[in-house]
N, C-alpha and C positions, 0 to 999 in steps of 0.2 A: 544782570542788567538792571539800571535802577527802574523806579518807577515812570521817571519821564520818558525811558526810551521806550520803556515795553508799550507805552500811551501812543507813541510814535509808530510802533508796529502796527496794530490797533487799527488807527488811524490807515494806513499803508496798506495795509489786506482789506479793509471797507473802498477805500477808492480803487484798487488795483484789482481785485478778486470779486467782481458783481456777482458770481456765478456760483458763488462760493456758500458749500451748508455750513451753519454753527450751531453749535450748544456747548451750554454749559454744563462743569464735573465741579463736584468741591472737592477740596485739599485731599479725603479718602478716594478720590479719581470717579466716584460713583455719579453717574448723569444727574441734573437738576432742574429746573425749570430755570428760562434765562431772566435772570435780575427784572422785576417792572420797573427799573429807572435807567435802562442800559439799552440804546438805538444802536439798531444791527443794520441800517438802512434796512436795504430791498434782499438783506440773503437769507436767503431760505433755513428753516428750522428743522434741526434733525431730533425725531419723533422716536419714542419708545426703547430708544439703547439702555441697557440699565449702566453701560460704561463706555469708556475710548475702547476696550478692548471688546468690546461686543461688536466693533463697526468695523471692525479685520479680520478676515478669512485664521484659522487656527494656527495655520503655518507663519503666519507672519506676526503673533500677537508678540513674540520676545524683541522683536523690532523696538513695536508701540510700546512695550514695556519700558524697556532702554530711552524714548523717545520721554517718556514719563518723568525717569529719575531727570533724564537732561533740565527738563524743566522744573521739575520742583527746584535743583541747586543753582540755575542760570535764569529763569524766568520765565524762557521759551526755547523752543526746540521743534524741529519737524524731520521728518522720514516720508521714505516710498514704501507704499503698502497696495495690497488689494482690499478695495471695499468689498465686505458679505454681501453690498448692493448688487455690485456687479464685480465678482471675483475675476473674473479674466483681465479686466483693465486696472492702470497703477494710477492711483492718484498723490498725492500729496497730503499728509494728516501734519497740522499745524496746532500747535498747545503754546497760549502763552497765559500768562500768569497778572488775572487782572485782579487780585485779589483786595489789593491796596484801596481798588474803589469797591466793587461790587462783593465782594468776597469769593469768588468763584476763580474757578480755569475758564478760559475759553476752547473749545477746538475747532478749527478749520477742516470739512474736507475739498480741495480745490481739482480741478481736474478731471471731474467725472461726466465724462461726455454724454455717455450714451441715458443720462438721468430727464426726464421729460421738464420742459424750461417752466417755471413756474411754479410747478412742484416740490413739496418736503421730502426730504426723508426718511421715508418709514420703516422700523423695523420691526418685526415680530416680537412682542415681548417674550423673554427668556422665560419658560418655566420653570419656577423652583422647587427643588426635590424634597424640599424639609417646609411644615410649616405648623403650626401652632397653634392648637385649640383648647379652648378652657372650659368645661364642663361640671355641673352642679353634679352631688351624691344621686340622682336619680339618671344622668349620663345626658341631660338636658343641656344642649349649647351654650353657654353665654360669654364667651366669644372669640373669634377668630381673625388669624392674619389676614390683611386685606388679599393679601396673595394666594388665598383661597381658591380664587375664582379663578386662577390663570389654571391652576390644578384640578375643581370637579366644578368648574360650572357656575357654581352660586356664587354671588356677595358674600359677604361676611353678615352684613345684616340682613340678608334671608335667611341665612342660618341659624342664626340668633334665635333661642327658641324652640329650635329642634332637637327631635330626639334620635341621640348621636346610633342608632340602632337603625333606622330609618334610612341612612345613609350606605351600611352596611348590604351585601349582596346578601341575597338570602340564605344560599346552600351557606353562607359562612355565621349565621344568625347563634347559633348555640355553641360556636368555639368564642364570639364576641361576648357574650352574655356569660359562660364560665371562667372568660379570662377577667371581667368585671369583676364580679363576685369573689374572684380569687385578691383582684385588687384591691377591694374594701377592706378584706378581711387582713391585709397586711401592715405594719407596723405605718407611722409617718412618716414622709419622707421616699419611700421607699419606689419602687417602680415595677411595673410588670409588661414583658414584652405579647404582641403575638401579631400573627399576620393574616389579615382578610382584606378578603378583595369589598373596595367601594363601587356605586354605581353612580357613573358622573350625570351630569344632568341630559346628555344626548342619550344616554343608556347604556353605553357601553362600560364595562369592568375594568377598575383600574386596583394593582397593588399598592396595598399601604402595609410597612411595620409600625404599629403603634407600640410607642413606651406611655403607660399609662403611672404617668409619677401625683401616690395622692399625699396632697396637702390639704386634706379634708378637715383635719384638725389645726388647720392654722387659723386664731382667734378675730385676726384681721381681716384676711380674704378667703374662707375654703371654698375650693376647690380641686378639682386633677385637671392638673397641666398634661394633655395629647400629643407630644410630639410624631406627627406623621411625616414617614418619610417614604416617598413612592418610591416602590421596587420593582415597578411593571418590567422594565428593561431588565433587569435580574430574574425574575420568574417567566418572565417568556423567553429569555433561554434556556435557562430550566427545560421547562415546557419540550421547546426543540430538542434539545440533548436527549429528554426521555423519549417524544416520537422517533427521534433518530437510532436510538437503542432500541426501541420496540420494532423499528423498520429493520433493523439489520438482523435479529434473532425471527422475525417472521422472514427474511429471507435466507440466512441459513438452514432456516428447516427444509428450503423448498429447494434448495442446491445439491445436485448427486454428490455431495462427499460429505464426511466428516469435516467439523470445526471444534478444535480444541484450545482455550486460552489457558496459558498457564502461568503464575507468577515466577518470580525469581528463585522459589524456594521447589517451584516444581508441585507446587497447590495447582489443581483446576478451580480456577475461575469460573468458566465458559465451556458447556460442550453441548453442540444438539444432539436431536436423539440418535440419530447416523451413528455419530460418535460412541456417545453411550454403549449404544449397542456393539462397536465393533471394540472396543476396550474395556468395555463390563467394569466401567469404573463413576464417583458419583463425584458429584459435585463436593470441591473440600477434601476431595482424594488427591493424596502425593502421587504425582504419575512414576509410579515406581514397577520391579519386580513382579508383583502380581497384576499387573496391566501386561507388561511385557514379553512376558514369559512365552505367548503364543507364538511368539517369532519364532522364525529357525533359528539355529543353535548359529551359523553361519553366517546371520545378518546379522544378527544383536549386537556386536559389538561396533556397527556401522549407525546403529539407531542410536545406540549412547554419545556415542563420539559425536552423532550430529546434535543432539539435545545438550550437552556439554555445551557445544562449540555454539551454537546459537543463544545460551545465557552467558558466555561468558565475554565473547566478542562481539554479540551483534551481528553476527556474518549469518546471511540469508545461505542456507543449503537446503538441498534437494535429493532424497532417500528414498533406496527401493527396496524392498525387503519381502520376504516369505511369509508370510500370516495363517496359521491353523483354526479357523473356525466351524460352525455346524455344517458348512459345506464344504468342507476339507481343506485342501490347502490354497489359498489367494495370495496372490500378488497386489502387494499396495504399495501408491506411492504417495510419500511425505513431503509437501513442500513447508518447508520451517522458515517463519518469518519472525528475527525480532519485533519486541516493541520497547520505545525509552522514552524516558522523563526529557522535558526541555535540556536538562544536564547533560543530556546520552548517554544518562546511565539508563543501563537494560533494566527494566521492570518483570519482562518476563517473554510470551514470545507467541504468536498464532500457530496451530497444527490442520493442516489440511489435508486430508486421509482419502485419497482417491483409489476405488477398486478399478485396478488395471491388469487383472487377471486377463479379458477376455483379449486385450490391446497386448500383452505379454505374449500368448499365442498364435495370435495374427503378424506379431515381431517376428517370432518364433519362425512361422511358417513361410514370411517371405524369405527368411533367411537361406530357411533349409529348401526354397525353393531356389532359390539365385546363389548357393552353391552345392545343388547336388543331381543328380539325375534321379528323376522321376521314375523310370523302372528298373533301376538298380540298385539306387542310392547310394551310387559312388559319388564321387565328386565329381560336377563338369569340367570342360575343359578351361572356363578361367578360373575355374577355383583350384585346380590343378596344378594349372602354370602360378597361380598365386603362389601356391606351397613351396614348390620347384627355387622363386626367386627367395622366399623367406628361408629355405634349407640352407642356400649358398649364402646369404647375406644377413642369416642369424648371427647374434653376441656371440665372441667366444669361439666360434667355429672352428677348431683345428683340425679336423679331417674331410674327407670327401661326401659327396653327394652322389647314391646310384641314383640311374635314369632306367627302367625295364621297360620294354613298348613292347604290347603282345598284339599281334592282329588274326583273331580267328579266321582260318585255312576253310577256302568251300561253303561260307557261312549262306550266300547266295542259292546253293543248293541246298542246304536247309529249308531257306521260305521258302523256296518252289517243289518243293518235296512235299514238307511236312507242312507248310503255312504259316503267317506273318507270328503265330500265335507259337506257336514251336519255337522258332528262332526268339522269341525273346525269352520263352523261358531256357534257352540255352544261355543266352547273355544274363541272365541272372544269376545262373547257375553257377556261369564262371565269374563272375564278379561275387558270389561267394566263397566262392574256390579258393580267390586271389585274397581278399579278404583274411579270410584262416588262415593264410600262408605268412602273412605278412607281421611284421614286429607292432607293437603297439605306438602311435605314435607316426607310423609312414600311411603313406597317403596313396590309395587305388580311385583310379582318376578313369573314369568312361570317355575318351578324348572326340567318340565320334563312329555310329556305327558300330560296325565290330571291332574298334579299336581302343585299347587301355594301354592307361601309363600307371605306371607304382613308380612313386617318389621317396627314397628312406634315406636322409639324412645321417649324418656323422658315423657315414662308413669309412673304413680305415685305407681301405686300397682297392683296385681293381676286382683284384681277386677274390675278395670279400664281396665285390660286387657282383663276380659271377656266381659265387655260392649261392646268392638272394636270387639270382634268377634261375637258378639250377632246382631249389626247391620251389618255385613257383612251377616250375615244368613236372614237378612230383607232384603237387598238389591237383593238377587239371590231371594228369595223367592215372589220377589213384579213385577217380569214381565220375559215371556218365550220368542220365539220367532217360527215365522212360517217355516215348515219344509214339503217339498214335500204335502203340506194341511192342515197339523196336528200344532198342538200347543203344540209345546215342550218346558216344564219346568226343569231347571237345577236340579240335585239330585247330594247332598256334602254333605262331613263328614268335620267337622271342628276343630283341635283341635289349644288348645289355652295354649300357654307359657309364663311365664313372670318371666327375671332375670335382674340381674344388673355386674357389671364388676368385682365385687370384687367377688364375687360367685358363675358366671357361666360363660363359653366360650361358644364362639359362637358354637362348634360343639354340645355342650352337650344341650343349650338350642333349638335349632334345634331338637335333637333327643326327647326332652321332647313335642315338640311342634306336635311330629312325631306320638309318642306314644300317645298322648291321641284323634290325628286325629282317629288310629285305632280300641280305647275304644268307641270314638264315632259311628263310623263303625260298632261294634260289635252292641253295644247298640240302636241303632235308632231304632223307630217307624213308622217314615214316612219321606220324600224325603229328610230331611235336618234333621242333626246332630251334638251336639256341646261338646265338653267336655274340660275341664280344667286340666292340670295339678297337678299334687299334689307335 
């Protein structure tokens, strides 16, 4: 656009846009004070931006970028943006190029409602993180960027003068003064870094890295040039990172388990004392072999696979294993958690070491309480019929299933005889009986009262079936026991079932097994009775 048009615009946004902020940027885009010979009418002056891109919320500065180059190669140009004034609302940023009179840009912001009528405006000056001080061979001021004071406070010309030590926080007074000294004593030219906190003029501690570069021996101006560059936002993360690591090793110590970190190569990193102590290994130990060893001979190869498997793929697992220490043998369990680099490459991996001995027994106990009887320890009746379904409906099964149902004869004359105390160590007795009788592997099941089922799998035929219960009729028959003086012999009816999966469910071969205990019941001669199915 030539000169007369852009004059035209100009002209155009002063009578159309009364409402409208402006200032000026020069050809570097960097704000300026607006020309003394250049009439803005009645629009308001925008204060303190150090650029167009300081007066746009972050997300929208490549907009005002773009809007930028438009006009330096056309003259003018404008976009929608959010003001930093007021980020939620879109105004209009206008740049035209008045260079030809004033020497500057202009900008327009138009459209900003919610700005009180009357008012500039204002924005926070940006603080900058680099600034420049020039001090004599004794570390005396003489002098600084006027942008000093956005940074600790003072003028430039308050400082002027001072001694650059003063400014300094105190606890950091003797690292300042030896990195001095260290500085004088170096070649021209040359520089020295280190980093101490300054105190700004409110009092608070601010970071600075100073490069202290002397030109001491320059004939024209000596001096050392201070470049400071604040790194407060840098050391108070620091700062945090170390609280946060100090918070989480004071809470590991106080957590009932071991915590063990380990890199990639199987180094500990990390372990609290829990740890320590349950693996007798130290920090900068490979967790190898002689950590391990305590394990049973039968998990170990589950503990490696899992340590394996967690640095190689990252995959979270979860391991329970035997542990031999000064109180014998423990139950622990491992919950194994990668850890990786932004890449997802595994770095290495967290071990969480939980004693779950006493939770293993308690497992243990409801187990064997919810499949067994309490004064026999045979199996109850659904852990019985559990067996019953898993013999017929096991892999592989090409033979039959016995079913034996024995129900002790006159047992009722027992507790009224001899008492409740008698009659159950009869039922003990025979549920020992039956026990010894039986193959390893089949299952004597207390179904209820005086009544038992023995369950033996991958029998070949009936008659193998009634063999199994022929020696069980041997086994009660071959020894009684003594009862308030008397020698009490067990009296059973026994009957005896035999099917396979394709032909009989478990309830029916049960009921057959039920039926011919009865037949046998009916039919007996003397204390024991056996009869077979048809």
């Amino acid at each position: 656009m030539d000169p007369a048009s852009r004059d035209e615009v100009f002209a155009g946004l002063l009578r159309h846009q009364p409402d409208a902020f402006v200032g000026a940027v020069s050809p570097m885009g960097l704000c300026v004070p607006l020309p003394a010979g250049l009439d803005v009418g009645g629009l308001r002056p925008i204060v303190g931006a150090q650029s167009a891109l300081a007066l746009v919320v972050p997300e929208d500065q490549m907009i005002a970028v773009d809007a930028w180059q438009r006009a330096l190669g056309q003259g003018v140009a404008s976009c929608l943006v959010h003001p930093v004034a007021a980020p939620a609302e879109v105004v209009r940023l206008h740049l035209l190029d008045l260079t030809h009179r004033h020497g500057v840009f202009l900008i327009f912001l138009t459209g900003l409602a919610s700005h009180p009528e009357g008012q500039s405006l204002e924005h926070e000056p940006i603080r900058p993180r680099l600034v420049t001080v020039h001090k004599d061979q004794v570390a005396l001021i003489t002098s600084a960027d006027p942008e000093i004071a956005l940074v600790l406070g003072w003028t430039a010309d308050e400082l002027t003068g001072t001694r650059a030590l003063d400014l300094v926080h105190p606890d950091d007074h003797q690292r300042a003064i030896a990195s001095w000294m260290d500085m004088l004593g170096s070649p021209q030219g040359e520089a020295r870094r280190v980093r101490l906190r300054h105190v700004h003029r409110d009092g608070h501690p601010i970071w600075f890295e100073i490069t202290n570069i002397n030109l001491l021996a320059d004939p024209a101006q000596p001096r050392v040039v201070a470049e400071m560059l604040d790194i407060s936002d840098e050391m108070a993360a620091q700062e945090a990172l170390r609280a946060g690591e100090k918070l989480m090793r004071r809470l590991t110590e106080t957590i009932p388990m071991g915590v063990v970190q380990i890199d990639a190569a199987r180094r500990i990193v990390y372990q609290n004392e829990r740890a320590a102590r349950a693996i007798g290994a130290a920090r900068g130990d490979v967790l190898g072999d002689d950590h391990l060893n305590p394990i049973l001979p039968g998990d170990r190869p589950d503990v490696d696979a899992a340590i394996a498997a967690v640095l190689d793929t990252g995959a979270d697992i979860d391991v329970e294993y035997g542990h031999h220490d000064g109180r014998g043998l423990r139950r622990v369990r491992a919950n194994l958690r990668s850890l990786t680099a932004e890449s997802g490459v595994v770095t290495g991996a967290i071990i969480c070491l939980t004693d779950v001995t006493e939770d293993v027994q308690l497992r243990d106990e409801l187990k064997q309480r919810a499949s067994f009887d309490a004064l026999t320890g045979c199996h109850n009746r659904a852990a019985t019929l559990s067996a019953l379904g898993a013999a017929l409906a096991g892999p592989g099964r090409t033979r039959g299933t016995a079913v034996i149902f024995i129900d002790l004869n006159d047992f009722k004359q027992v507790n009224d005889r001899y008492g409740h105390a008698a009659g159950d160590q009869l039922l003990t007795h025979v549920a020992n009986r039956l026990r010894g009788a039986v193959r390893d592997g089949d299952v004597v099941g207390r179904f209820g009262g005086d009544e038992f089922v023995v369950i033996c799998a991958d029998v070949a035929s009936a008659g193998r079936a009634c063999r199994i219960g022929e020696s069980l009729l041997s086994a009660l028959a071959g020894g009684g026991l003594e009862v308030a003086g008397e020698h009490l012999l067990p009296q059973a009816s026994i009957g005896v079932a035999w099917g396979d999966s394709a032909t009989c469910a478990p309830d029916a071969l049960i009921a057959r097994a039920d039926t011919a205990m009865y037949a046998a019941k009916k039919t007996r001669t003397g204390r024991l009775a056996l009869a077979l199915a048809q």
